[in-house]
C-alpha positions in Angstrom: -14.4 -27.0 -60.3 -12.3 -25.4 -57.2 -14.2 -25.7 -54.0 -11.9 -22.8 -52.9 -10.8 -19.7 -54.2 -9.8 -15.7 -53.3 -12.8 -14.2 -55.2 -15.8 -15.6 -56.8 -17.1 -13.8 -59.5 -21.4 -14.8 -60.7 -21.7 -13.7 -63.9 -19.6 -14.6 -67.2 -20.1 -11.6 -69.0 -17.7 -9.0 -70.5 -18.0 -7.3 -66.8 -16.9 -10.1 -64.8 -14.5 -11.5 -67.3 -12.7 -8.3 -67.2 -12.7 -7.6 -63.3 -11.0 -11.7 -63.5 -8.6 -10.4 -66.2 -7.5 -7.3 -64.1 -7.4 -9.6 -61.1 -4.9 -11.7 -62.5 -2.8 -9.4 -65.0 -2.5 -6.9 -62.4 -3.0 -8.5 -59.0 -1.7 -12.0 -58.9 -5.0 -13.5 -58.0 -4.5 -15.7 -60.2 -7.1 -18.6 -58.1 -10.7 -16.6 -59.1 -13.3 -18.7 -60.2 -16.0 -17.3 -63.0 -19.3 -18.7 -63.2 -22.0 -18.3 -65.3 -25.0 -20.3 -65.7 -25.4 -20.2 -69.4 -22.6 -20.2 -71.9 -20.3 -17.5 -72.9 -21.7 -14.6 -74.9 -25.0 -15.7 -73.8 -26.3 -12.7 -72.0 -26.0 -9.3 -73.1 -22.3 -9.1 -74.0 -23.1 -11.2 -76.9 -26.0 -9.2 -77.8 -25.4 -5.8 -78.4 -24.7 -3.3 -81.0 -20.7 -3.2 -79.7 -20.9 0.9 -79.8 -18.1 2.4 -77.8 -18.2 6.1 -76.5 -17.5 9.1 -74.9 -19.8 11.4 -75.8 -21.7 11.4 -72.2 -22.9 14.0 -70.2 -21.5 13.8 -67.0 -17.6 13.9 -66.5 -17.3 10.9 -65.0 -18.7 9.1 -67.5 -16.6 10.6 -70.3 -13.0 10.6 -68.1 -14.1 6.8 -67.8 -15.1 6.3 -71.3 -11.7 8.1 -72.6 -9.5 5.4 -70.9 -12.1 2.6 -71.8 -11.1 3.5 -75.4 -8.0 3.3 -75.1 -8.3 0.1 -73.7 -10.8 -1.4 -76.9 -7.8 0.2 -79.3 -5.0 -1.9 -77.5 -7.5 -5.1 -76.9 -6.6 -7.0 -80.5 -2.9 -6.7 -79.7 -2.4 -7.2 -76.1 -5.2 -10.4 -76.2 -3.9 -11.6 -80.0 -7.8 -11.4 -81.2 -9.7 -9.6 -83.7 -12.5 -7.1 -82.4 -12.9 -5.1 -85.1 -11.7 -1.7 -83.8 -13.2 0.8 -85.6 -13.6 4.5 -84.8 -15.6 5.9 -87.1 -17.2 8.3 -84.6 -20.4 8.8 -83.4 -23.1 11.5 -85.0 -25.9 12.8 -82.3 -28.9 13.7 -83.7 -31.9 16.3 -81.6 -35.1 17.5 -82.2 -36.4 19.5 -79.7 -35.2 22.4 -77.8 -34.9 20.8 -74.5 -32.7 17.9 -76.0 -30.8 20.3 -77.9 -30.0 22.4 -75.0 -29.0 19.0 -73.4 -26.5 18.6 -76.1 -24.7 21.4 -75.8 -24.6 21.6 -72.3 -23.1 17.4 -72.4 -20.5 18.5 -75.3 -19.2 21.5 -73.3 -18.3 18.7 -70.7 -16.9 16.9 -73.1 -15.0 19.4 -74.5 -13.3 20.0 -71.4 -12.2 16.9 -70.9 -10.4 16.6 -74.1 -12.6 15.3 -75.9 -12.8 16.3 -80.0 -16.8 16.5 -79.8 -18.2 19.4 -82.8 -21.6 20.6 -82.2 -23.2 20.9 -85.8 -25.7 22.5 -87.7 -28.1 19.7 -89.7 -26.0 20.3 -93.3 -22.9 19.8 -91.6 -23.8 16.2 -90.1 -25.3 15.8 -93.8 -21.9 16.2 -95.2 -20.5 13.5 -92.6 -23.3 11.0 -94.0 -24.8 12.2 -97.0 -27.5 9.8 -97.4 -29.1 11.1 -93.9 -32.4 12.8 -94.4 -31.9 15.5 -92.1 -35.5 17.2 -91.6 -36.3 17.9 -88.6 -33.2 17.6 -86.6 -32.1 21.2 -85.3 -28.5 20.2 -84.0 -26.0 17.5 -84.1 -23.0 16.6 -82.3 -19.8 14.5 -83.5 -16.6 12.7 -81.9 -14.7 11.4 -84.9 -12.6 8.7 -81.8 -15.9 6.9 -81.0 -15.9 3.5 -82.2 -17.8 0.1 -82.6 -16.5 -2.9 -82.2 -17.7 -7.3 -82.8 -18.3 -8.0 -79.2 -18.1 -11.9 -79.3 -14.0 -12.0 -79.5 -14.4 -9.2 -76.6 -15.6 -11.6 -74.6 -13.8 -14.6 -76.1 -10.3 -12.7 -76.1 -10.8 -11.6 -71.8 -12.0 -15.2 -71.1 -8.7 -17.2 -72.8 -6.7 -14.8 -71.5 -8.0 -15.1 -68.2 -8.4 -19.1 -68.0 -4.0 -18.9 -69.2 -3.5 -17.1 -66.3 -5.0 -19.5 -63.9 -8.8 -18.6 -63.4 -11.3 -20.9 -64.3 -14.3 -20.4 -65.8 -17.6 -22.9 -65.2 -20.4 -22.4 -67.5 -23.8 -24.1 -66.8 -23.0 -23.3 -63.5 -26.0 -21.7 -61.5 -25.7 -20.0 -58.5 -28.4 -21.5 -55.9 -27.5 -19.9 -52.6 -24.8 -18.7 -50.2 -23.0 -19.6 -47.2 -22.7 -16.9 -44.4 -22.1 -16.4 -40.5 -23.5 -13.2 -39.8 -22.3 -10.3 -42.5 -19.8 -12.8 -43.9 -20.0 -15.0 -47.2 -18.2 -18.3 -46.5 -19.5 -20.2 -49.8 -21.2 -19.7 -52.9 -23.4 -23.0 -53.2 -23.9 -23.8 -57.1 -25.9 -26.3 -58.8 -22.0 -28.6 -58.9 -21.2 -28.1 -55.1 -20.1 -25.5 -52.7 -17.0 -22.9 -53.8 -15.0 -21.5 -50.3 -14.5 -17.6 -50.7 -15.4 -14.2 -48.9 -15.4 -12.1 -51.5 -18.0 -12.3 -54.2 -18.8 -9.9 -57.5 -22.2 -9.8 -58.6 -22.0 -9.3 -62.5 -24.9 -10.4 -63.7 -26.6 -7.6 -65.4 -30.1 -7.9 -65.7 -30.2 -10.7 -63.2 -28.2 -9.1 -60.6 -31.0 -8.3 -58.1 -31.8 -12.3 -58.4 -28.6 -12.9 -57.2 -28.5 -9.9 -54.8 -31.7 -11.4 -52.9 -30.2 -14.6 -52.1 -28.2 -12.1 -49.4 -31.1 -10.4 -48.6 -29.2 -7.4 -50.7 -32.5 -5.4 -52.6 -31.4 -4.0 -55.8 -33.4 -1.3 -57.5 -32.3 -2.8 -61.0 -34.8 -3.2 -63.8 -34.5 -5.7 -67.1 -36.0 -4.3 -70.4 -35.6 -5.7 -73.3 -33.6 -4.8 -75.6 -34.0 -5.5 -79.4 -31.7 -5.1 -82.6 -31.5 -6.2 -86.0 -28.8 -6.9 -89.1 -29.2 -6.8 -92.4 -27.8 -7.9 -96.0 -24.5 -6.7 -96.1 -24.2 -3.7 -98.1 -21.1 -1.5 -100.1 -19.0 0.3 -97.2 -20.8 3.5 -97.3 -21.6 4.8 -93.3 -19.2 5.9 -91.7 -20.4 6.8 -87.8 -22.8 5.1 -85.7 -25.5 7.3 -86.3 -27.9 8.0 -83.1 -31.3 9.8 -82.4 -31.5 11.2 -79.1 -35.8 12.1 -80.0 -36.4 8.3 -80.5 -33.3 6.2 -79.5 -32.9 5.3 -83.2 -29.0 3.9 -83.9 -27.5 2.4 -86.0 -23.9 1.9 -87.8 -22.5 -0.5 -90.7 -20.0 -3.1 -89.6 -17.1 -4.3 -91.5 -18.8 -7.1 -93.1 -21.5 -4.4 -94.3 -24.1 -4.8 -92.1 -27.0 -2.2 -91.1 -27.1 -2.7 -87.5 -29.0 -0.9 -85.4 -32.0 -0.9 -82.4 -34.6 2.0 -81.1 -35.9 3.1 -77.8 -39.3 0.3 -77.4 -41.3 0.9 -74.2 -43.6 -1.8 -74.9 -42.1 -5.3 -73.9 -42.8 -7.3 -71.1 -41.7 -6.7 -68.1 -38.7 -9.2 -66.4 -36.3 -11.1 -68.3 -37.6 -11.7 -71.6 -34.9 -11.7 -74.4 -37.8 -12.4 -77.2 -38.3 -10.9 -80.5 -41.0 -8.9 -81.7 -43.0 -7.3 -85.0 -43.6 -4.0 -83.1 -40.1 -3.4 -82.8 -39.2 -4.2 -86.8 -42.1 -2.1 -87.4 -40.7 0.9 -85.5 -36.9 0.7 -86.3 -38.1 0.0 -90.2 -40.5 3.4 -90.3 -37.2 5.6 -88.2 -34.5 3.9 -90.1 -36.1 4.7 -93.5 -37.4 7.9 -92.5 -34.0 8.9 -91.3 -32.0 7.1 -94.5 -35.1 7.0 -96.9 -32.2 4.6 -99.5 -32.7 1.7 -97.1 -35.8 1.2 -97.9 -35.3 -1.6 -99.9 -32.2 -3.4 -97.9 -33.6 -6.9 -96.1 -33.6 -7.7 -92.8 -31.9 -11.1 -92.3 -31.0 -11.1 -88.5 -33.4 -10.0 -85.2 -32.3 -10.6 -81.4 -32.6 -9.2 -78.2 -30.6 -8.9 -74.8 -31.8 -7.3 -71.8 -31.0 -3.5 -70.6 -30.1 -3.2 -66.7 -31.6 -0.1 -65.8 -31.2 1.9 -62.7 -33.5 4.6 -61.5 -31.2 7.4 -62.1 -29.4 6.2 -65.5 -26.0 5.5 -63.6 -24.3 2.1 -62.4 -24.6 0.7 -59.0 -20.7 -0.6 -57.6 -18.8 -1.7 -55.1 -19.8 -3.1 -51.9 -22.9 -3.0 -50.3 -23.1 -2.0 -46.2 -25.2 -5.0 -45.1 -22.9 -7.7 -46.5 -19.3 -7.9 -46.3 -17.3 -8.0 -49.5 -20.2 -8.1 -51.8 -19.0 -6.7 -54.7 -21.6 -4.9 -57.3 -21.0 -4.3 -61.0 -24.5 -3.8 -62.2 -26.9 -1.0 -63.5 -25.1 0.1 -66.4 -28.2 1.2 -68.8 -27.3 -0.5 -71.7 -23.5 0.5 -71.3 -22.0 -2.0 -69.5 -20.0 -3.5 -72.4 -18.2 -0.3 -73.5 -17.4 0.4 -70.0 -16.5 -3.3 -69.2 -12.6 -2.8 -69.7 -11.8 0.5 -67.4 -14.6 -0.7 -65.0 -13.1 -4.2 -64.0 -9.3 -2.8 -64.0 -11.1 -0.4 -61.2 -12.9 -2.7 -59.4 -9.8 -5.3 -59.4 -8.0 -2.9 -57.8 -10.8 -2.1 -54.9 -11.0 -5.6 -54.4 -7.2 -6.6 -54.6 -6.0 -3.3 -52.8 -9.1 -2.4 -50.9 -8.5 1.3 -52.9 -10.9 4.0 -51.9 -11.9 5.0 -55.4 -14.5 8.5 -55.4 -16.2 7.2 -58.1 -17.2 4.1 -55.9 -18.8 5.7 -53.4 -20.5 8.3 -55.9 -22.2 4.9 -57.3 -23.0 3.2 -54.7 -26.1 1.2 -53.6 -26.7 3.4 -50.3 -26.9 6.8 -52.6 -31.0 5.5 -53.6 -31.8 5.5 -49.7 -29.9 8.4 -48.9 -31.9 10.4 -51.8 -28.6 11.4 -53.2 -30.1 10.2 -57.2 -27.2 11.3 -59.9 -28.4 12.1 -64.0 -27.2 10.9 -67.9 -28.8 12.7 -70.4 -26.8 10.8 -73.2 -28.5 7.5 -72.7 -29.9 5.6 -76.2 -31.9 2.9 -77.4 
């Protein structure tokens, strides 16, 4: 392992492989070490539903989320891996007045950003997936460019292409501590010795606020886990990834023919708990069926969990921090971080290599909680 290098990046995720990418490919700073204390795809990169999307509410989200696609689209030919790239779209479903008025409000944003987002009435998402039992829902929306992807060769593609351009990546590596005089970070202590830098990203996710505390950084971050299941493969027969906005219900069929999906659970344990339960089966079997009464029969063969990195106010927290200098955050993503992961660390490679003043930076920032200055998404799932 280097025991020096420009930028030290805690967290081996899809986030902080990215921001090493874009510091490379784009930058030169080529001498960036990665370290995460588990292995690749361990965390949350590796276990999620790989949904990718614009269909937010706030314009921010969706201008990011338009380039972020873009980016998944080209991924397979620029990193010579196979994601899976497919856009199949994404079908919203409501059920209540208030989220309906939500919808149409979030796809009139969308609309004026570009984006191809229909609102629907219920038999017009029934003729997009037939199957769908549709009682009950009073509107729909649909953006036919949304897509899913397989996440693991995310990851996997960002990290070869990375470690060919110079930076190294240390797994089993944890992070114990940090050097400092005064508001500077001179080292990043690890549990295989002591890496030189000043400038440090905190991409950990749902541990972020661990690592924030070392600094005496508080982060108002949250875990909660988040579970999902696969089943047998079936025929090819679903075309979007199909999402409830009442109960957080999604799911979509991947190319090997795979159901996989997840739902909104407010009962887990609180902290880092990436367990499995019954009460989650039982509620995504009873709003799957109920919402494609055919799969009744299909088995269940896979169940997991990750951990969702929730902020109080549904957005992300980056950039650096005021009490330490060139601490770098890339954390709070709700669940999103991995379809955001590609335009997210060409951003924040560019603040840290060019020290760019970016708007969006300071509209996420850490200091926006104790200013009272608390942003919205209404298009959050699961």
């Amino acid at each position: 392992m280097r025991d020096r290098a420009s930028v030290v990046i805690v967290g081996g995720g899809i986030m902080g492989l990215s921001v090493a990418w874009h510091l490379a490919k784009n930058h030169g700073i080529t001498d960036t070490v990665v370290v995460e204390k588990g292995y690749l795809c361990g965390g949350a990169s590796g276990r999620n539903g790989g949904g990718v999307r614009a269909q937010f509410g706030s314009e921010e989200n969706i201008r990011l989320m338009q380039e972020s696609i873009r980016m998944c689209r080209d991924f397979a030919a620029e990193m010579k891996i196979n994601v899976w790239f497919r856009q199949g779209g994404y079908l919203f479903l409501v059920r209540n007045e208030r989220a309906q008025k939500n919808l149409e409000k979030s796809v009139r944003v969308q609309n004026e950003c570009g984006l191809a987002t229909r609102l629907l009435e219920p038999k017009e998402a029934k003729r997009i997936v037939p199957e769908l039992d549709t009682e009950g829902v009073l509107l729909a929306s649909y953006n036919p460019d949304d897509a899913v992807v397989f996440p693991w060769p995310f990851v996997w593609g960002y990290a070869e292409c990375a470690q060919k351009l110079g930076v190294e990546i240390e797994t089993f590596t944890e992070v114990t501590g940090f050097e400092t005089r005064g508001s500077r970070i001179e080292g990043v202590v690890t549990n295989k010795g002591v890496i030189r830098t000043n400038r440090v990203v905190n991409a950990c996710g749902a541990w972020s606020p661990i690592l924030a505390a070392m600094l005496d950084v508080k982060l108002p971050n949250r875990p909660h886990r988040h579970e999902i299941c696969s089943t047998e493969p079936l025929k090819p027969w679903l075309k979007p990834l199909v999402a409830d906005l009442s109960n957080g219900l999604y799911f979509s069929q991947s190319m090997r023919g795979e159901i996989v999906g997840g739902i909104s659970n407010e009962d887990v344990p609180e902290g880092l708990d990436m367990g499995s339960s019954h009460r989650f089966l039982a509620l995504y079997a009873r709003a799957l069926t109920a919402a494609v009464p055919l799969l009744g029969r299909v088995k269940v063969l896979r169940q997991w969990a990750g951990c969702y990195d929730l902020t109080p106010d549904a957005n992300p927290i980056v950039g650096e921090v005021d009490a330490i200098e060139n601490f770098y955050q890339a954390s709070g993503f709700m669940g999103h971080g991995f379809m955001m992961a590609p335009v997210m660390g060409k951003l924040l490679a560019q603040h840290i290599a060019e020290g760019t003043k970016l708007p969006l930076f300071d509209r996420w920032n850490l200091r926006r909680f104790a200013e009272g200055k608390l942003l919205s998404e209404s298009m959050i799932i699961g």
